[in-house]
KEKE-3310 file (N, C-alpha, C; in steps of 0.2 Angstrom, whole numbers, plus 5000, padded with zeros to 4 digits):
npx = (5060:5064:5064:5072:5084:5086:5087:5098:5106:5104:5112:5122:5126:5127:5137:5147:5149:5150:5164:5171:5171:5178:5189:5195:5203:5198:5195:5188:5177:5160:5145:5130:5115:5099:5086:5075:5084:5098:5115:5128:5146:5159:5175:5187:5201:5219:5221:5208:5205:5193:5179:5166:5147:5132:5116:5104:5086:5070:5061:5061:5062:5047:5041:5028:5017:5006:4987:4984:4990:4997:4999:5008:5006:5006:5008:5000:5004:4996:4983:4971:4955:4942:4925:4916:4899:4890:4873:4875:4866:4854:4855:4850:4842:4847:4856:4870:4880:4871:4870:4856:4856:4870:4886:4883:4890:4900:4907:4920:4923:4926:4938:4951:4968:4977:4990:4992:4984:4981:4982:4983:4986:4984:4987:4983:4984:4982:4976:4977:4968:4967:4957:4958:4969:4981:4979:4968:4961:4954:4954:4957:4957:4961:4961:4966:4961:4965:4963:4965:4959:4966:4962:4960:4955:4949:4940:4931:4925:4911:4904:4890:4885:4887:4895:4912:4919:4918:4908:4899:4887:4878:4869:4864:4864:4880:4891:4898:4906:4916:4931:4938:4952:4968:4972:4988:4987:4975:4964:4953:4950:4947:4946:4943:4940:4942:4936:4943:4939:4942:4944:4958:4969:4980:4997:5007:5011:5020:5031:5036:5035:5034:5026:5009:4998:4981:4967:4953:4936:4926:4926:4923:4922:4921:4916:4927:4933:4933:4940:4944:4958:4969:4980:4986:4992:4987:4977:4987:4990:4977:4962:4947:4936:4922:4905:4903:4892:4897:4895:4893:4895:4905:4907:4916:4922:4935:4952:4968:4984:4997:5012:5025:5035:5031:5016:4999:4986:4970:4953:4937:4922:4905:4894:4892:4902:4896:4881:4870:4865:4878:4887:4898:4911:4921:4939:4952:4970:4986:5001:5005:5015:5020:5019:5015)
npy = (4905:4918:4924:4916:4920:4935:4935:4928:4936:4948:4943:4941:4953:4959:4951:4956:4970:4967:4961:4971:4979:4971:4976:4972:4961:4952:4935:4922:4920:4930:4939:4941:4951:4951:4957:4944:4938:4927:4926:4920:4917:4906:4904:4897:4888:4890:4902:4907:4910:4902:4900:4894:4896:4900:4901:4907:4907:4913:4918:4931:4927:4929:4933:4925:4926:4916:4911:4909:4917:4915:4925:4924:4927:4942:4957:4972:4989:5002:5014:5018:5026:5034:5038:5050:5053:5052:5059:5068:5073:5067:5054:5040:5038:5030:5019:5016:5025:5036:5035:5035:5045:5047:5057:5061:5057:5063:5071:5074:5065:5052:5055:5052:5048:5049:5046:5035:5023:5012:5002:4983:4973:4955:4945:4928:4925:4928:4928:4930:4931:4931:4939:4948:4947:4948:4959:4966:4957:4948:4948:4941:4934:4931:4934:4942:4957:4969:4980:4995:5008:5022:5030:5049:5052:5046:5036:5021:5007:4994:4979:4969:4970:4977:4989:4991:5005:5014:5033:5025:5015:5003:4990:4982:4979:4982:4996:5013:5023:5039:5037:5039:5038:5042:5036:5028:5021:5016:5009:5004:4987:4979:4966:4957:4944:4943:4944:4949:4955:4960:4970:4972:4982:4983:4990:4984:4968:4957:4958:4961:4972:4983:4997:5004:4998:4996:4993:4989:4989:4976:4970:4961:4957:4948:4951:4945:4946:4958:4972:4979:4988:4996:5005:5011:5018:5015:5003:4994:4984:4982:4969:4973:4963:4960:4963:4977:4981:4980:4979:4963:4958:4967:4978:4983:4997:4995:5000:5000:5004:5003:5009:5006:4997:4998:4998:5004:5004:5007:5007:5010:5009:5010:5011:5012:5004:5004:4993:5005:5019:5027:5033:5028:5027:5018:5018:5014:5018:5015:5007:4991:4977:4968:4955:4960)
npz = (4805:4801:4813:4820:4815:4819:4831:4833:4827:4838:4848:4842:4840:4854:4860:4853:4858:4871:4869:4866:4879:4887:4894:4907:4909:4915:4912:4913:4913:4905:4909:4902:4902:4895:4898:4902:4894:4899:4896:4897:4893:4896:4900:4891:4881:4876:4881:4882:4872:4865:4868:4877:4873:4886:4884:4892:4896:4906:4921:4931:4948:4961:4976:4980:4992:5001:5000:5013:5028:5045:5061:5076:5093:5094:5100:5108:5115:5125:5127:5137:5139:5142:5135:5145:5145:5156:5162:5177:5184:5181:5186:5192:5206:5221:5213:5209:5208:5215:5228:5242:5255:5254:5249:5231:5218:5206:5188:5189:5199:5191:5182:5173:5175:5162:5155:5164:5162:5157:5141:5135:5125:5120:5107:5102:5089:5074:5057:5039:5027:5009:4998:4985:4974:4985:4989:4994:5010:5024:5038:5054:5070:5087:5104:5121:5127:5140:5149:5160:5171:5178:5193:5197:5209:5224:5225:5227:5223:5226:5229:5231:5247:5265:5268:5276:5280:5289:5287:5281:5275:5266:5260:5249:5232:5220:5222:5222:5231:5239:5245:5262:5262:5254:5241:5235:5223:5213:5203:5188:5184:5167:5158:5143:5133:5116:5100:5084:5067:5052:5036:5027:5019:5007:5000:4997:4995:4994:5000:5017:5030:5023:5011:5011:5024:5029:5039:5045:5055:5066:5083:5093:5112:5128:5144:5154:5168:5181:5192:5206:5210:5223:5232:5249:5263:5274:5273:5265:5250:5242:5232:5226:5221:5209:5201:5196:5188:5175:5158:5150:5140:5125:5111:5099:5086:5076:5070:5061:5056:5044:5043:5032:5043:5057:5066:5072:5082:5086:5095:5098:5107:5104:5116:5132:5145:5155:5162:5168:5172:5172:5158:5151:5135:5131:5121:5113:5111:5102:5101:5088:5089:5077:5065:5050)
capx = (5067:5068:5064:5080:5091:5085:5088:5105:5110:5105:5114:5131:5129:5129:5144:5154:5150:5153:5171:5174:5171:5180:5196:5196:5207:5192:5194:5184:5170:5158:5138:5124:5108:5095:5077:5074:5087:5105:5121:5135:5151:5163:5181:5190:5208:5222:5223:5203:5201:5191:5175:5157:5141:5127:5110:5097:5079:5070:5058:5064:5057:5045:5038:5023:5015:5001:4983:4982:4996:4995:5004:5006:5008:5004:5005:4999:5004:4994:4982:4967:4952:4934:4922:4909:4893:4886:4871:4875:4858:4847:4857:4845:4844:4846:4858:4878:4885:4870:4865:4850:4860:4876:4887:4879:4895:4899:4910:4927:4927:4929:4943:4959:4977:4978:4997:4995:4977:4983:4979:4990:4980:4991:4984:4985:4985:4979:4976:4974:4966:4968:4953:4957:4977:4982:4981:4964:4960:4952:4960:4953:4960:4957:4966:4965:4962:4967:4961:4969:4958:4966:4958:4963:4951:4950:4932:4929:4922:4910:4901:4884:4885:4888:4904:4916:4924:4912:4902:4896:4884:4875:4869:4861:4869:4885:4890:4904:4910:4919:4933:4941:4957:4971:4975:4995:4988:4967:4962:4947:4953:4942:4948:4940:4941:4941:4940:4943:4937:4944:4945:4963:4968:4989:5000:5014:5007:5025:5037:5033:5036:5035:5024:5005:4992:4976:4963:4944:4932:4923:4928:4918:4925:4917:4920:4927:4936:4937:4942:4946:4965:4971:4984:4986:4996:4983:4976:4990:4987:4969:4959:4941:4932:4913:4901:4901:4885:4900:4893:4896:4898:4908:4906:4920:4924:4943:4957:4974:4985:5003:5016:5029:5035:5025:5009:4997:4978:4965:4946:4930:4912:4898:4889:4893:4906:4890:4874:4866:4866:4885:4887:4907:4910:4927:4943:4961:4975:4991:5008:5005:5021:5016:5024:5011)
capy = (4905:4923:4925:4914:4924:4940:4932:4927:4944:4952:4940:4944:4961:4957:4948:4961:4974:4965:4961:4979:4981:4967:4976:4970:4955:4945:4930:4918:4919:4936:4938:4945:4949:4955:4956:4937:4931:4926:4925:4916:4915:4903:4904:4889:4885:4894:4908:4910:4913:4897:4901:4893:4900:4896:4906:4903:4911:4912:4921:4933:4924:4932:4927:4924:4924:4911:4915:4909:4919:4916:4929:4920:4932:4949:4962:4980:4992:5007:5022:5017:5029:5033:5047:5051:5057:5055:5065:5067:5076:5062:5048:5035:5039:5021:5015:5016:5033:5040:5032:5040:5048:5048:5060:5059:5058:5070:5069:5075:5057:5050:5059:5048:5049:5047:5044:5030:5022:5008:4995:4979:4965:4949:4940:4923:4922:4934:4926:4935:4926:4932:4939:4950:4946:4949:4967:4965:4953:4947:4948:4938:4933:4928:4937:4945:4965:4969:4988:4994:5014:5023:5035:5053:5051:5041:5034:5015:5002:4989:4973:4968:4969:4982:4994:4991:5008:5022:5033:5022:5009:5001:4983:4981:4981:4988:5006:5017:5026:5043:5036:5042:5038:5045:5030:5029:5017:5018:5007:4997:4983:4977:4960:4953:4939:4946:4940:4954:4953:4969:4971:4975:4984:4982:4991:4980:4959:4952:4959:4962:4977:4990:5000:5007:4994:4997:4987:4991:4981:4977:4967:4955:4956:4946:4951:4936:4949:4963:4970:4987:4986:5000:5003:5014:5018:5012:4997:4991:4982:4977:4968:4971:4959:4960:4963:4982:4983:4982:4975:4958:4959:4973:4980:4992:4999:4996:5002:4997:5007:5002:5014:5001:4989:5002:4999:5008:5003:5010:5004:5014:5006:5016:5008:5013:5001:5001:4992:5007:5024:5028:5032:5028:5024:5018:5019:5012:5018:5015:5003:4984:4975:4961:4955:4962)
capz = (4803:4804:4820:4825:4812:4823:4839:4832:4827:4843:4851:4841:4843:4864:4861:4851:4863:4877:4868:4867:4884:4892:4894:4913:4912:4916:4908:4916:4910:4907:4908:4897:4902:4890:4898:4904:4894:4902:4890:4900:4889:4899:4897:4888:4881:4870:4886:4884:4866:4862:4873:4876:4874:4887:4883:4896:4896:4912:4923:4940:4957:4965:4983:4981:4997:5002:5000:5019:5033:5052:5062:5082:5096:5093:5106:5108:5120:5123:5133:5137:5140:5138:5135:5149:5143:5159:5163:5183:5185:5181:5187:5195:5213:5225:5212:5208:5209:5218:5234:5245:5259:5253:5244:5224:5213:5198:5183:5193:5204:5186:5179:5173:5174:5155:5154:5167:5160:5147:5137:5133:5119:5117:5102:5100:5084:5069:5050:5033:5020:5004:4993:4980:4972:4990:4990:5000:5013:5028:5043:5060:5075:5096:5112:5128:5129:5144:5150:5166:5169:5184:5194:5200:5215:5228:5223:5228:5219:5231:5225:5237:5255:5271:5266:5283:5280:5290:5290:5275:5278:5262:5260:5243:5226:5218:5222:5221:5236:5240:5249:5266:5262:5248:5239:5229:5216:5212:5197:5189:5179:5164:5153:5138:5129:5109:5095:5081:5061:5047:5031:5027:5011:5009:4993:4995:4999:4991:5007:5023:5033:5015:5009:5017:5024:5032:5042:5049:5057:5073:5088:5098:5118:5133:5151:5161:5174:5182:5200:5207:5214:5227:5236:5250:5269:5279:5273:5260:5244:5241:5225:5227:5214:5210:5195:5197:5184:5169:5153:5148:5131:5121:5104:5095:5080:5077:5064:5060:5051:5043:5039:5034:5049:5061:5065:5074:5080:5089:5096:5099:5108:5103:5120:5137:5148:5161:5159:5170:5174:5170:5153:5148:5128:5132:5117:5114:5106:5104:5095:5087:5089:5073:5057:5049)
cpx = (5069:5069:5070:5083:5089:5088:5094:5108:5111:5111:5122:5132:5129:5134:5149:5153:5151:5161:5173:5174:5174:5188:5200:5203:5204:5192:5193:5175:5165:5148:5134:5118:5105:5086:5078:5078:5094:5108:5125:5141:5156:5169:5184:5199:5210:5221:5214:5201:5195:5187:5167:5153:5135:5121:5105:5092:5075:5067:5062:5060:5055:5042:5033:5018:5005:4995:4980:4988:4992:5003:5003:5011:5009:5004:5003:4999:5001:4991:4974:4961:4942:4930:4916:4905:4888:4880:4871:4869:4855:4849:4852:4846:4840:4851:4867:4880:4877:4865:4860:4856:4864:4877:4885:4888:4895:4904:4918:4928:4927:4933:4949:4963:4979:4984:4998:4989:4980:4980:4985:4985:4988:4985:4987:4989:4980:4981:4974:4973:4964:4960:4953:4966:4982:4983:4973:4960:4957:4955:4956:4959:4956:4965:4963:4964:4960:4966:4962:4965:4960:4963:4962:4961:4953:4942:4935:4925:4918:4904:4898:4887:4886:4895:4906:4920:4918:4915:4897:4890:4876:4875:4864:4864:4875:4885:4896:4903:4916:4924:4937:4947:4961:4974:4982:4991:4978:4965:4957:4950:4950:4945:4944:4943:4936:4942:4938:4940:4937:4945:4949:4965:4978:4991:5006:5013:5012:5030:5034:5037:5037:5030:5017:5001:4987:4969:4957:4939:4928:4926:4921:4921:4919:4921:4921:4931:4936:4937:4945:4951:4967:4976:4986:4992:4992:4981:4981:4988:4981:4967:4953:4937:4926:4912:4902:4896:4890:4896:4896:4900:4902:4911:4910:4921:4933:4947:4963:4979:4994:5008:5025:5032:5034:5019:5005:4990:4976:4956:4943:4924:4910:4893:4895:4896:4901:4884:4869:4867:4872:4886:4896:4908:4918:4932:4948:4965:4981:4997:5005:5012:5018:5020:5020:5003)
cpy = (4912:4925:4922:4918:4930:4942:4932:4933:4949:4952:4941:4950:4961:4958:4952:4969:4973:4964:4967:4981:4977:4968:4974:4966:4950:4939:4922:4917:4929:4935:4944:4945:4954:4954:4949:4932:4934:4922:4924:4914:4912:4904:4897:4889:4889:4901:4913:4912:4908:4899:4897:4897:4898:4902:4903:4907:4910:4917:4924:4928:4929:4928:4930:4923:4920:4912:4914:4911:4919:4920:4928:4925:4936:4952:4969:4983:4999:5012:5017:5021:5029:5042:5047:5056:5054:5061:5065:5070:5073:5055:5046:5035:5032:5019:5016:5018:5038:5038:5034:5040:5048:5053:5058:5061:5060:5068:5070:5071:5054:5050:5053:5050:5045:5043:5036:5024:5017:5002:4991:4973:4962:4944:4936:4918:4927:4932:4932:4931:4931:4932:4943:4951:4950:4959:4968:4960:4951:4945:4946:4938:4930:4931:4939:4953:4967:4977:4991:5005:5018:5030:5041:5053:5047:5038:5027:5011:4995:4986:4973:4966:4976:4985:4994:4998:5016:5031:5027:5016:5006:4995:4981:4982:4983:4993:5007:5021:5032:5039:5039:5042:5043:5037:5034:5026:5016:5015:5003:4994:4980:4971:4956:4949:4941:4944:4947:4952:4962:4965:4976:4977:4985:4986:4987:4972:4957:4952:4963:4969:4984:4992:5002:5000:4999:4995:4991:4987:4982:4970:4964:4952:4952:4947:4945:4939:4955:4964:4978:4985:4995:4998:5011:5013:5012:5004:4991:4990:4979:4977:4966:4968:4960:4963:4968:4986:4984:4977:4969:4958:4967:4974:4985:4991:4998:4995:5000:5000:5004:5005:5010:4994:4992:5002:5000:5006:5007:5007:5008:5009:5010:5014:5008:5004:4997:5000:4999:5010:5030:5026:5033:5024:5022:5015:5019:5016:5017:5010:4996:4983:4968:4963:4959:4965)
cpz = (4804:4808:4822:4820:4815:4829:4837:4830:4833:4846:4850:4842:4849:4864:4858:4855:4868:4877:4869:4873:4890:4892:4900:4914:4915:4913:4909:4914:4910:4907:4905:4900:4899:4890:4904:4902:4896:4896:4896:4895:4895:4896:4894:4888:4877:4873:4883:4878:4862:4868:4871:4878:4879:4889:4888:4898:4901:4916:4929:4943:4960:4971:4982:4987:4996:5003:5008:5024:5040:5055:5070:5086:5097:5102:5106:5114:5119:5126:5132:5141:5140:5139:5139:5145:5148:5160:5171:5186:5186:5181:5193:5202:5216:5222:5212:5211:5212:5224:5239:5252:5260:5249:5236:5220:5206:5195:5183:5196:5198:5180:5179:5174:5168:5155:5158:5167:5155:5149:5134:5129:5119:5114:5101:5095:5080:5062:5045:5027:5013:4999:4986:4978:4978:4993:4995:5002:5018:5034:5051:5066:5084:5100:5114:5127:5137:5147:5158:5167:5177:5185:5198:5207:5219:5229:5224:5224:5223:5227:5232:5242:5259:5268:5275:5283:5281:5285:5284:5277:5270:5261:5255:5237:5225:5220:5221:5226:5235:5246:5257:5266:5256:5247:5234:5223:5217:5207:5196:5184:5175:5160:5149:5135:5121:5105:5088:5073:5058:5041:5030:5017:5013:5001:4992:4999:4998:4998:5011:5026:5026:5012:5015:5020:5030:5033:5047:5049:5063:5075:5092:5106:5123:5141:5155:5168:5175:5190:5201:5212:5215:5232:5240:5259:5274:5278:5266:5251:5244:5234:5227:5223:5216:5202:5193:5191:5177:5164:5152:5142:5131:5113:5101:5090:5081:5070:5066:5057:5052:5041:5038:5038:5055:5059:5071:5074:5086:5088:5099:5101:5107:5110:5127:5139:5154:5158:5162:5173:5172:5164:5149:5142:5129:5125:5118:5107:5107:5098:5093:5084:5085:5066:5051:5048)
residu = (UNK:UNK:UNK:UNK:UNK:UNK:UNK:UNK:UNK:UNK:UNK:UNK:UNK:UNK:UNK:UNK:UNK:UNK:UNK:UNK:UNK:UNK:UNK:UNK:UNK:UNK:UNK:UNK:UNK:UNK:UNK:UNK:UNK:UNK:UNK:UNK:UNK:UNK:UNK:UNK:UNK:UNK:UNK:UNK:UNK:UNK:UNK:UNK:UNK:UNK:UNK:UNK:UNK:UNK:UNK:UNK:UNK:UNK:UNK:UNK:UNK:UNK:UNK:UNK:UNK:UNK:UNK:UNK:UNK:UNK:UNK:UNK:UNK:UNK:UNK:UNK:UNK:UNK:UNK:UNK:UNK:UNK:UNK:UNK:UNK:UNK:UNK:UNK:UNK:UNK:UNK:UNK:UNK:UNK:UNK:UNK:UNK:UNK:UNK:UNK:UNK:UNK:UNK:UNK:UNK:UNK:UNK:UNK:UNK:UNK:UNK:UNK:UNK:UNK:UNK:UNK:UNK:UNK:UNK:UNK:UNK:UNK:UNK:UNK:UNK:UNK:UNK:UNK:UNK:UNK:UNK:UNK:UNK:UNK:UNK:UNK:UNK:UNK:UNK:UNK:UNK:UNK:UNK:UNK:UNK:UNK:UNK:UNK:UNK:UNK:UNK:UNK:UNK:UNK:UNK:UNK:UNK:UNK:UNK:UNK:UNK:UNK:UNK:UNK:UNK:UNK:UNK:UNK:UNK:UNK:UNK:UNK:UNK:UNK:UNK:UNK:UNK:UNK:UNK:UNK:UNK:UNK:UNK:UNK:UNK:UNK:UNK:UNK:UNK:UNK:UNK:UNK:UNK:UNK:UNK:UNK:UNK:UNK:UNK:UNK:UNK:UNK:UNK:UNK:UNK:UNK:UNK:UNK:UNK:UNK:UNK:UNK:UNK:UNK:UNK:UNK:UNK:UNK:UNK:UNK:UNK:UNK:UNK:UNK:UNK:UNK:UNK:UNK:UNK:UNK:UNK:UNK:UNK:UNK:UNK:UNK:UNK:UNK:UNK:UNK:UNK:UNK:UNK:UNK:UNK:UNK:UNK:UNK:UNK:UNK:UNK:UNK:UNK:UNK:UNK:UNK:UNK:UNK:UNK:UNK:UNK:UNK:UNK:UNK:UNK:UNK:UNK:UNK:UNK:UNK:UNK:UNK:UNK:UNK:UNK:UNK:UNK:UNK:UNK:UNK:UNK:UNK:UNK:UNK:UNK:UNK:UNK:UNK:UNK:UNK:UNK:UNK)
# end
C-alpha cells in the first residue's frame, strides 16, 4: 500500500508540472515518460478540462540479433603480392628457373607491377554464429580468391614439352623462360577454391555498420587453375595453361578489421606458392565490400 501511495504521488507531481508547462495550446492530449513508465493524458470535454489518464509500463526494443547471421555475396578488391626469399644461388640446376644451358634466372625477372597485381575474393557466403553475447563469434564461409601477379619482365611460363620460340629448346618439365619478346600485358593467374574460418571480436552486435570489429583466422585454398596470360605485337593474346610446379593446397593466416561500415583484410602463407625451388610467400591486402 505504500508503495502505491508513492507511485501515486510521483505521479501527481508529473501531472502538475506538466500542467505548468503546458502553456502551448496543446490540448489534445500531452505525454509523460519517467524511466519505462509512459503517462499519456488524453484530452476530453468541457474545452479539455475533463481529461483521461493512461499509465503504461514497458520495456525499449532492442534488436536483438540472432545467434546465427549469414552475409551472401561478399566481395574483396585488392593488391596482391609475395615476398621472394629465393636463394638464386642454389636454385636446383635442371629444374624451373635454372635450366642447363640456358640463361639462370635471378630475383629481377620476378619483380611485380604492385599497383597492377590484384586480388578480387567473391564469397559465397560468410556466417557468424554467436558464442559469447554476441560480442565474440565464429565466423566461416566458401569463395573463390582469385590472384592475378603481373610481371615487369617479359619471363614465360611453359608446361612439358619443346618451347617453339628459338634459341630455346627444352622437352622435359615445367620451366620459365627469358623471353624474346616485350610483352604489353605479362601475368600468372593463380584461383583457389577457400574456405575461410576467424574468430571475430565486435563492440557493437545490436547495429550494423557501428562501432570496431575484428577477425583472425586461417584460410584453407585449393588450386583448381592457373595460366600465364600475355599479350604482345607479335603473337597477340595468348593463355598458356599448365601445372607450373604451383602448390595445390594453400595455407594463410588472415585478418579483418572493421572500422565502422569499412572493412579491411588482409592474408599471409608462411609456405612458398612453389612446391620446388622458388621460394614465393605470397600476401593480399586490400577493401571488403560486406554488411558485416
Amino acid at each position: 500500500m505504500k508503495k502505491f501511495t508513492s507511485m501515486m504521488a510521483v505521479v501527481l507531481l508529473c501531472l502538475s508540472a506538466s500542467a505548468q508547462k503546458d502553456s502551448t495550446g496543446n490540448k489534445s492530449g500531452d505525454t509523460i515518460r519517467i524511466g519505462n513508465i509512459v503517462i499519456v493524458k488524453k484530452g476530453g470535454k468541457n474545452g479539455g478540462r475533463d481529461r483521461d489518464m493512461d499509465i503504461r509500463i514497458g520495456r525499449k526494443r532492442r534488436n536483438n540479433p540472432s545467434n546465427i547471421s549469414t552475409n551472401w555475396w561478399i566481395v574483396d578488391l585488392g593488391f596482391a603480392n609475395y615476398n621472394d626469399n629465393t636463394n638464386y644461388a642454389n636454385v636446383p640446376s635442371g629444374y624451373f628457373a635454372n635450366r642447363p644451358g640456358q640463361p639462370a634466372l635471378g630475383a629481377n625477372d620476378f619483380k611485380l607491377r604492385a599497383g597492377k597485381s590484384v586480388n578480387v575474393n567473391i564469397w559465397f557466403f560468410m556466417q557468424r554464429l554467436n558464442l559469447i553475447k554476441h560480442h565474440v563469434n565464429l565466423k566461416y564461409g566458401l569463395g573463390l580468391e582469385l590472384n592475378n601477379y603481373r610481371f615487369k619482365s617479359n619471363i614465360s611460363f611453359r608446361e612439358s614439352g619443346a618451347n617453339p620460340y628459338p634459341p630455346y629448346n627444352v622437352n622435359s618439365g615445367p620451366f620459365i623462360l627469358r623471353d624474346s619478346l616485350a610483352f604489353v600485358k605479362n601475368k600468372l593467374a593463380a584461383d583457389y577454391l577457400t574456405v575461410p574460418i576467424m574468430l571475430n571480436f565486435t563492440t557493437n552486435p545490436v547495429y550494423k555498420g557501428r562501432g570496431l570489429s575484428f577477425s583472425a583466422g586461417i584460410s584453407a585454398g585449393y588450386l583448381y587453375s592457373q595460366r600465364n596470360k600475355q599479350k604482345s605485337g607479335e603473337r597477340g593474346k595468348q593463355k598458356n595453361k599448365g601445372d607450373y610446379d604451383l602448390e595445390r593446397f594453400k595455407i594463410s593466416y588472415i585478418a579483418e578489421l572493421g572500422l565502422g561500415p569499412v572493412r579491411f583484410y588482409g592474408s599471409y602463407s608462411p609456405k612458398s606458392m612453389f612446391s620446388n625451388g622458388l621460394d614465393f610467400k605470397p600476401y593480399n591486402i586490400g577493401i571488403r565490400l560486406s554488411n558485416w
